[in-house]
PLY file of the C-alpha trace (Angstrom):
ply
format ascii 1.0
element vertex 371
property float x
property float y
property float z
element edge 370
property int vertex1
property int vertex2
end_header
17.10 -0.43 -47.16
17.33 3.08 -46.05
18.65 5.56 -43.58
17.57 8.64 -42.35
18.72 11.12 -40.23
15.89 12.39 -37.88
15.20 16.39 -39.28
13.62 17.09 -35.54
16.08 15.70 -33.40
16.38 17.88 -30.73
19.56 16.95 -28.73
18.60 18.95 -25.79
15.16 16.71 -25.43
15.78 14.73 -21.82
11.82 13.91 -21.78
10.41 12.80 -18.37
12.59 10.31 -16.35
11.21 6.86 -15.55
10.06 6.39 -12.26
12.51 4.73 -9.62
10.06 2.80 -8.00
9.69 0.71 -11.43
12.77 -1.15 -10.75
12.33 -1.08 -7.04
9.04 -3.21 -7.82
10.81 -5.67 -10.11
13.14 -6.55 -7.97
9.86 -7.28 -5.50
8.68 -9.98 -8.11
9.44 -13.66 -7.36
11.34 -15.09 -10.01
13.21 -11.41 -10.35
16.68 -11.68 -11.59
18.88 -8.85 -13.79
19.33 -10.72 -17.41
22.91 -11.42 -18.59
24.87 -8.24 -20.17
27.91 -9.85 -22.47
30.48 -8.09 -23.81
31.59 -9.65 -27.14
34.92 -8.76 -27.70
35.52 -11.12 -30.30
32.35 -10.30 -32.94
33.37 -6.28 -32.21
37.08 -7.06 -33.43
35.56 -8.53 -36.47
33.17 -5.68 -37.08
36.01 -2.79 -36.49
34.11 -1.20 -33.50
35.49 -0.67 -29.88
33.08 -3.34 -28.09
30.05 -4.97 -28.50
27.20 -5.28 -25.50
24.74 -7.35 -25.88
21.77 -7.10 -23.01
19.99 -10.74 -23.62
16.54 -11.14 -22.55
15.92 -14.00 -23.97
14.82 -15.72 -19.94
13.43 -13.08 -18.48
10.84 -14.17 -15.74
10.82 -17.69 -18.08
9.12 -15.40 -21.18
11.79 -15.94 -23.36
11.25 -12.17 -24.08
11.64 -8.64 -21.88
8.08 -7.84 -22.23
7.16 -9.47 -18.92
8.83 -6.21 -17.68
6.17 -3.87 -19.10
3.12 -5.90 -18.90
3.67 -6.41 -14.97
4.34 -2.95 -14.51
1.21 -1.67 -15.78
-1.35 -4.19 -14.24
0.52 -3.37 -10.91
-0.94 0.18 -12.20
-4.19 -0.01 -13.26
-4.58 -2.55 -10.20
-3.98 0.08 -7.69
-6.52 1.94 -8.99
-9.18 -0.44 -9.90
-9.98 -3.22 -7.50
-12.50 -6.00 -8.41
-13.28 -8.36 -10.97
-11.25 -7.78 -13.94
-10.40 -9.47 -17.10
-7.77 -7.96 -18.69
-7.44 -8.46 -22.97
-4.37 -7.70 -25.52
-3.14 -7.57 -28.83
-0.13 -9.28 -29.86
2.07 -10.90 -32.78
3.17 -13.24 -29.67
5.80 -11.98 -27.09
3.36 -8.93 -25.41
0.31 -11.31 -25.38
2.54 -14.02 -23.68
3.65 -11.29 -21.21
-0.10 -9.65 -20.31
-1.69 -13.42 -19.81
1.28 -14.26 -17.55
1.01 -11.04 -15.38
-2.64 -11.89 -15.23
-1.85 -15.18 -14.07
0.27 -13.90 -11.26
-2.97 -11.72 -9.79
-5.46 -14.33 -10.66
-7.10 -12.68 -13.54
-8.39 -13.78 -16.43
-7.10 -13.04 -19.51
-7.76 -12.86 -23.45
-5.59 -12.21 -26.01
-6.00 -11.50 -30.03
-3.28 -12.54 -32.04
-3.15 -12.90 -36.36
-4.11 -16.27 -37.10
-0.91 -16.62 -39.35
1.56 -16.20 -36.15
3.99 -19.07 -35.57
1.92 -22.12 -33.70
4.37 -21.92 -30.65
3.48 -18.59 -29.88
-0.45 -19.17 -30.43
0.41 -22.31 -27.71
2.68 -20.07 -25.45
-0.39 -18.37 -24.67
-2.30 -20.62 -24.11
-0.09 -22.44 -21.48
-0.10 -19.20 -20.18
-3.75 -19.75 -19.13
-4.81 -17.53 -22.15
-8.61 -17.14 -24.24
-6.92 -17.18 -27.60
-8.69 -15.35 -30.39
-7.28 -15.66 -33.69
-7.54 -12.91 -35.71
-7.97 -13.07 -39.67
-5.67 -10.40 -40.93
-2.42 -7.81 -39.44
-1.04 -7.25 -36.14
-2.98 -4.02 -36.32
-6.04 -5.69 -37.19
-5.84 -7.40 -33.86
-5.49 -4.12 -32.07
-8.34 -2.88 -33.70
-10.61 -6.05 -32.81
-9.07 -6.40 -29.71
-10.10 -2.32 -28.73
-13.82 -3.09 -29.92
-14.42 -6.44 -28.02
-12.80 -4.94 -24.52
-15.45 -2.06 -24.98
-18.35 -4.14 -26.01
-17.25 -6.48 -22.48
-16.53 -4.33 -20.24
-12.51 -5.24 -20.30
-9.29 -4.12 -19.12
-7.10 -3.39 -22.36
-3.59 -3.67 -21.54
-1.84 -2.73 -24.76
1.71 -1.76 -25.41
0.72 0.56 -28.63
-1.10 3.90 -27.99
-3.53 4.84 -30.36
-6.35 7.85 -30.45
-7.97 7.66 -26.84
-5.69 5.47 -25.45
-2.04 6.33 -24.16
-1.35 6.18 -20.65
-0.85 2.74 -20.35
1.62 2.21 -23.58
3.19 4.81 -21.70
3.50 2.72 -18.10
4.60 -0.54 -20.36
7.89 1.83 -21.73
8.44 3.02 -17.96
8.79 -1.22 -17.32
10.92 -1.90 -19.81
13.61 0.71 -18.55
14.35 -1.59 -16.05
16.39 -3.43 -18.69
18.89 -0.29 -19.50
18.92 0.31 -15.59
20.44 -3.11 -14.97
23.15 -2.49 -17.89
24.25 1.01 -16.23
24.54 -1.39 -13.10
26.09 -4.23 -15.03
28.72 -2.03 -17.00
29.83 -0.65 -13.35
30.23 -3.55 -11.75
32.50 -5.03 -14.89
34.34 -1.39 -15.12
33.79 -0.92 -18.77
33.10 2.45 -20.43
29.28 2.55 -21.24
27.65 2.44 -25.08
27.92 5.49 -26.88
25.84 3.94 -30.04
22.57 2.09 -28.98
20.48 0.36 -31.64
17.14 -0.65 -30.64
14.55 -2.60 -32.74
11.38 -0.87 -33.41
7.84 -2.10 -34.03
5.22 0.09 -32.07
8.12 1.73 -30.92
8.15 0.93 -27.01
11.25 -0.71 -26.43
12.72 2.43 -28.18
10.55 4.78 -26.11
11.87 3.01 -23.22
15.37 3.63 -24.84
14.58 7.56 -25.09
13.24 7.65 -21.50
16.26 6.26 -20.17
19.15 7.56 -22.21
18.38 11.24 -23.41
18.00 11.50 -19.25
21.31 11.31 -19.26
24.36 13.83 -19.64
26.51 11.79 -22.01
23.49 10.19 -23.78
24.62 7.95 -26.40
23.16 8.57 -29.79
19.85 5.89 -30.32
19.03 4.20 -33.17
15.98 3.02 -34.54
16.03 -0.03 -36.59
12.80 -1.55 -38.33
12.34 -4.18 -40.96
12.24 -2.97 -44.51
8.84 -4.04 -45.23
7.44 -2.66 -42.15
8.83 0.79 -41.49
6.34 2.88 -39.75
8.80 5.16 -38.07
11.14 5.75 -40.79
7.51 6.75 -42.81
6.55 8.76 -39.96
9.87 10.56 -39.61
9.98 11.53 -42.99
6.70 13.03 -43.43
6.43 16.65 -44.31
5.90 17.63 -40.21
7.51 14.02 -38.78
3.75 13.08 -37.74
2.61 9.28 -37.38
2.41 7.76 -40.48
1.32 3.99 -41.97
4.39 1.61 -42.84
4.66 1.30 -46.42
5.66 -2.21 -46.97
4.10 -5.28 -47.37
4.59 -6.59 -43.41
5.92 -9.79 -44.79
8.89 -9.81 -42.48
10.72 -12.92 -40.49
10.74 -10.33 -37.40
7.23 -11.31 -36.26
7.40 -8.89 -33.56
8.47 -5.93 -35.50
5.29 -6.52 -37.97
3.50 -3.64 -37.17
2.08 -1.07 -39.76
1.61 2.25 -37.64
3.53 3.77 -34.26
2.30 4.00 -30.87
0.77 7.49 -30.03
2.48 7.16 -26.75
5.53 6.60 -28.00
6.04 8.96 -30.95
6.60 12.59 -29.46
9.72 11.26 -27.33
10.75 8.96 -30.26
10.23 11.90 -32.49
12.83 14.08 -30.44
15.14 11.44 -28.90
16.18 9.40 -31.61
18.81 10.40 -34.26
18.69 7.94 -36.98
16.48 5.76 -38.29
17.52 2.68 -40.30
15.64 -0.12 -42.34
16.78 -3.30 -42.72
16.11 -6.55 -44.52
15.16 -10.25 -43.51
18.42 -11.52 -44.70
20.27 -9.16 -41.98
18.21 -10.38 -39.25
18.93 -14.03 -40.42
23.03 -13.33 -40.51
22.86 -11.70 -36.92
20.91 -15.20 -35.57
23.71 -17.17 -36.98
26.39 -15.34 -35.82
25.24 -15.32 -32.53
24.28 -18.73 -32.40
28.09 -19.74 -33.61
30.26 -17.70 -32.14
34.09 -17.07 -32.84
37.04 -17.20 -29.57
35.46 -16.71 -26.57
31.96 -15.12 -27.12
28.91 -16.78 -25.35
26.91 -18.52 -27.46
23.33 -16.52 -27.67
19.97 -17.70 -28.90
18.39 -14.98 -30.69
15.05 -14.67 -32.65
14.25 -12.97 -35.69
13.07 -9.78 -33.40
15.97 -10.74 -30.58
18.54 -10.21 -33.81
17.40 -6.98 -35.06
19.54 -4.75 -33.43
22.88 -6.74 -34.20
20.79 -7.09 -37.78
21.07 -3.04 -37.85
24.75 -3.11 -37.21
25.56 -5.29 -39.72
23.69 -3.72 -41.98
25.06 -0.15 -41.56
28.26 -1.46 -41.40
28.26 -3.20 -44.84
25.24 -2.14 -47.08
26.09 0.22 -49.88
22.31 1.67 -49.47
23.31 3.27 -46.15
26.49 4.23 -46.75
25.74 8.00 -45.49
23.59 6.52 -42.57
27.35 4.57 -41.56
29.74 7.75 -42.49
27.07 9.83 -40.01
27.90 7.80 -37.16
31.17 7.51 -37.73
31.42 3.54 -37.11
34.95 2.30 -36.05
37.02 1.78 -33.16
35.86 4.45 -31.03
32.11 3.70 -31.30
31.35 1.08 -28.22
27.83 -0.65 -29.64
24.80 -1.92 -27.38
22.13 -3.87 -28.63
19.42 -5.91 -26.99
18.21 -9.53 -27.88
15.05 -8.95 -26.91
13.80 -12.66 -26.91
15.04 -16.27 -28.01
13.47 -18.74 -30.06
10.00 -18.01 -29.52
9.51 -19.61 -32.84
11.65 -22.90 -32.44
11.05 -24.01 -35.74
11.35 -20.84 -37.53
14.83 -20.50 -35.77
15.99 -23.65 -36.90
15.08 -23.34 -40.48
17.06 -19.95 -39.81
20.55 -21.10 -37.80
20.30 -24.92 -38.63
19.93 -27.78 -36.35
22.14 -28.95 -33.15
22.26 -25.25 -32.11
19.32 -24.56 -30.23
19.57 -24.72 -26.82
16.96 -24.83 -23.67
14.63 -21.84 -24.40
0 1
1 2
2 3
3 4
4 5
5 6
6 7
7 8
8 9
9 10
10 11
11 12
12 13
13 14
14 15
15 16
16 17
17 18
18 19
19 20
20 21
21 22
22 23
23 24
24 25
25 26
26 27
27 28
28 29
29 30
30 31
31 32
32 33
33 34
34 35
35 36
36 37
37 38
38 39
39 40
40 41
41 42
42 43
43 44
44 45
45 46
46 47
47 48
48 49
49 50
50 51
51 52
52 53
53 54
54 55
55 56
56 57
57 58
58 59
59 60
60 61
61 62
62 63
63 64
64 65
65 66
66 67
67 68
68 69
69 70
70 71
71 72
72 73
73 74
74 75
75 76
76 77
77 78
78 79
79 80
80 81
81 82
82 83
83 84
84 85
85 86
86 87
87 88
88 89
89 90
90 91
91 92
92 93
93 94
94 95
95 96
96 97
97 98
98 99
99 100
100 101
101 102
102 103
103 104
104 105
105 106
106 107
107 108
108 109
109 110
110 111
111 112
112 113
113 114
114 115
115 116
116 117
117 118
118 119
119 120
120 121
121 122
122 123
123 124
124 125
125 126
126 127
127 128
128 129
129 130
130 131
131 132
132 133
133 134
134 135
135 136
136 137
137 138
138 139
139 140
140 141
141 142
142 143
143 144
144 145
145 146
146 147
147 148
148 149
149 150
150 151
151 152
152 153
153 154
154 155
155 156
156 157
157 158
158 159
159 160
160 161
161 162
162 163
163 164
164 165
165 166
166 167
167 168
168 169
169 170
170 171
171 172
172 173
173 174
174 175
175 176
176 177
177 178
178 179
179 180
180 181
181 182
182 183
183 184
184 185
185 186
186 187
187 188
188 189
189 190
190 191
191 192
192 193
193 194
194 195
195 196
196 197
197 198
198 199
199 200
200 201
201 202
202 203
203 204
204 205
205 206
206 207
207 208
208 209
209 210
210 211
211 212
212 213
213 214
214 215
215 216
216 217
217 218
218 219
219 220
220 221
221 222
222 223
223 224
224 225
225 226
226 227
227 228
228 229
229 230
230 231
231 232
232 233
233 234
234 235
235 236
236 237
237 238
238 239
239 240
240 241
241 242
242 243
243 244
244 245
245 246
246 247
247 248
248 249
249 250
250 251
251 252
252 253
253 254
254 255
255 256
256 257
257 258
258 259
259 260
260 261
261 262
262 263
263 264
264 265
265 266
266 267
267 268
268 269
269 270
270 271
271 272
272 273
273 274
274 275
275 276
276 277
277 278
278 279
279 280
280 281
281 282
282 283
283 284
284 285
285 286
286 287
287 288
288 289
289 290
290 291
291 292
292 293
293 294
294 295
295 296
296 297
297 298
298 299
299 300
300 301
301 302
302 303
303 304
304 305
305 306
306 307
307 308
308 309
309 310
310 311
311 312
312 313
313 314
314 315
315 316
316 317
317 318
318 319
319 320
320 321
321 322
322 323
323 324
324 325
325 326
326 327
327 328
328 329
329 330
330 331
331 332
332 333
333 334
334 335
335 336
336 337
337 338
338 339
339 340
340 341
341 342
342 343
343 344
344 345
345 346
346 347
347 348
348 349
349 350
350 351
351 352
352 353
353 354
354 355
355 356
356 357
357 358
358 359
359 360
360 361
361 362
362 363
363 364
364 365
365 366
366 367
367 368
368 369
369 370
């Protein structure tokens, strides 16, 4: 595992605020509803830090995951500006795909997705229920992309991805302005409960969206909180990227084995990277075994703590926190931040058990509740 601190952080970087009329159009959506924010007093007494928030997306709009947010924002997009027949066509390890054929569904469009072949079977038939073409894909998450790219242009379809890559970066870019919606409703939520907002946020990282969403939102404000990025050890893209010789994108340089399907990506989004580049302070790795303490600690919780159903990729935040609280390798990474009672800690579960058996081989059985 390793931790480094970003060389070209610029703390007065506020980058370009997300639009208002993205929530405004959520909110228009049937089926709209602001996910739960809990405060878990009882796991942030055990880890020696002020409070813990934990935003948990694991039911938005029935995904089981917060990409619905993104996926509906930028069809709503690209719709406005092209009428007509349109079949729309994404890349996924599971949760994206699931989102794009479902916001297809809600304007009658048809949709196909590409996903590895090796993905868990209950994502491959989440999309499908979804009212998905599934094409399986022999090889990486990246691989996908790349197929997925050549067979929209060859067909005359509407790509709809959530990772920018050479040509392509607008839309990545309208997916991160729909997930902001998320850290809009916890500004709203930690209001309304009258608790002092996160000065340490910890977002997983894959592409990097979520995270660009995270920069978006948070450097916009005056007390930003310092942002986190937290990858899996044997897919770590951004921590490569950050620490070549000019911080440009560069390939992960593990073996994209990990349990955190949705983190399983071997290069950054284009449209993420110059605001990830300048927004985000530290950038941590972590390992599966991390990811699979953080699902069982949320799944059995101590006092009075809900009770939250986390996936390998919902966990990876809380993995991050554990990790740099503990791990001897990022020791420096912990003393930087200066963990302890004054640091109040958000991370997102950004989706349940999208993987139901893969969760119980993780947190055991009895525990899983309805997804």
């Amino acid at each position: 595992m390793r931790g480094r601190v970003n060389p070209f952080f610029q703390p007065d970087h506020s980058g370009s605020p997300p639009d208002p009329a993205v929530l405004t159009f959520h909110r228009s959506l049937p089926g709209y509803a602001p996910t739960p924010l809990h405060s878990c007093a009882q796991l942030a007494s055990g880890l020696g830090i002020g409070a813990l928030y934990i935003k948990d997306e694991s039911r938005r709009f029935g995904l089981n995951a917060f990409k619905g947010l993104g996926a509906v924002w930028a069809l709503h997009r690209i719709r406005a500006a092209r009428g007509g027949p349109m079949t729309v066509a994404a890349a996924t390890e599971g949760n994206h795909g699931r989102a794009v054929a479902w916001a297809a569904s809600q304007l009658g469009l048809p949709a196909v997705i590409f996903i590895p072949d090796h993905a868990a079977p209950a994502r491959i038939e989440n999309l499908r229920r979804e009212g998905a073409r599934v094409q399986l894909v022999a090889g990486s998450y990246d691989e996908a992309v790349a197929r997925c790219a050549r067979e929209s242009a060859e067909h005359g379809w509407q790509v709809v991805s959530d990772t920018g890559y050479e040509g392509y970066t607008e839309i990545p870019r309208w997916i991160a302005e729909g997930y902001t919606t998320l850290f809009r409703e916890v500004d709203a939520q930690l209001a309304s409960a009258t608790l002092a907002p996160p000065n340490l946020v910890l977002i997983q990282a894959g592409v990097g969206g979520l995270l660009h969403a995270a920069v978006l939102h948070f450097r916009a404000s005056r007390l930003a909180p310092i942002l986190v990025a937290v990858e899996p050890e044997s897919a770590d893209a951004l921590q490569a990227s950050i620490e070549s010789p000019a911080g440009a994108p560069a390939p992960a340089r593990g073996r994209l084995d990990t349990i955190m399907a949705g983190l399983n990506c071997g290069s950054v989004s284009l449209a993420a990277w110059p605001d990830v580049r300048r927004g985000v302070e530290l950038f941590v790795t972590v390992t599966d075994a991390y990811a699979e303490t953080a699902m069982r600690r949320l799944a059995r919780p101590e006092g009075n703590d809900p009770r939250i159903v986390a996936g390998e990729t919902g966990a990876a935040g809380l993995a991050g926190l554990l990790a740099l609280l503990e791990a001897d390798a990022l020791a420096p990474a912990r003393e930087a931040l200066a963990l302890g009672p004054e640091r109040r800690v958000l991370v997102i579960n950004s989706e349940g058990a999208t993987d139901p058996a893969g969760y119980r081989r993780v947190v055991g059985d009895g525990v899983l509740g309805e997804p």
